[in-house]
N, C-alpha and C positions, 0 to 999 in steps of 0.2 A: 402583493409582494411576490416575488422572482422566487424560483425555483429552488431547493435548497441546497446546496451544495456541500461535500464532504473531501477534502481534501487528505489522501491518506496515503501516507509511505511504508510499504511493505520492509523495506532494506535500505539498508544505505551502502550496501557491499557494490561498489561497480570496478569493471575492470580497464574503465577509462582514467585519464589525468587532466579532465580539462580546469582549463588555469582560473575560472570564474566560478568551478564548484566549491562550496563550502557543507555540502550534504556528506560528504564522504568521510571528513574527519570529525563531523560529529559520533557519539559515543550510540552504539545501538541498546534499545534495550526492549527487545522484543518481548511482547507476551500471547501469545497467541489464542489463548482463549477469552481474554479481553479487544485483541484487534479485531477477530470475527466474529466479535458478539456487538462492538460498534458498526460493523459493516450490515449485518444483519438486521442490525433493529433500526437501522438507518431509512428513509421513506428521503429519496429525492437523488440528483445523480451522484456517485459515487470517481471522484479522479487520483489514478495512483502515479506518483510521482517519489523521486528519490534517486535511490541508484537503478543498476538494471535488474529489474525484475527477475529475470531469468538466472542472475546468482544463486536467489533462491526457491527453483523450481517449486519444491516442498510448498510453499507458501502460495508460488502464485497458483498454482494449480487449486488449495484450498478457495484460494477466492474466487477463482472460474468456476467453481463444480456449485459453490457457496450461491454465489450467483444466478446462477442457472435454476435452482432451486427455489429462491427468494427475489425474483425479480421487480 
């Protein structure tokens, strides 16, 4: 079997309008000691998708350093 995959959206805050997104008006409901505890114990590649990452510095920055640490 292939590799496992984790498909995971930080935000859905972005500061585009493109006319084929439907991630933006969905409802956010962050938790963050539950999101980097699945990123964490996660064993296989890890792809972050949604809005733009960098809306929420704060977070992505947690996942880089998260990362780095638990590769």
């Amino acid at each position: 079997m292939g590799e496992k995959i984790l498909y995971a959206i930080p935000t859905h805050h972005c500061n585009l309008n493109c006319p084929h997104c439907t991630i933006r008006d969905a409802e956010e409901k962050y938790d963050h000691i539950a999101f980097m505890s699945q990123l964490n114990n996660f064993d296989g590649i890890i792809i972050l998708f949604g809005g733009e990452p960098t809306a929420e510095r704060d977070r992505l920055n947690a996942i880089i350093h998260s990362r780095e640490h638990n590769p």
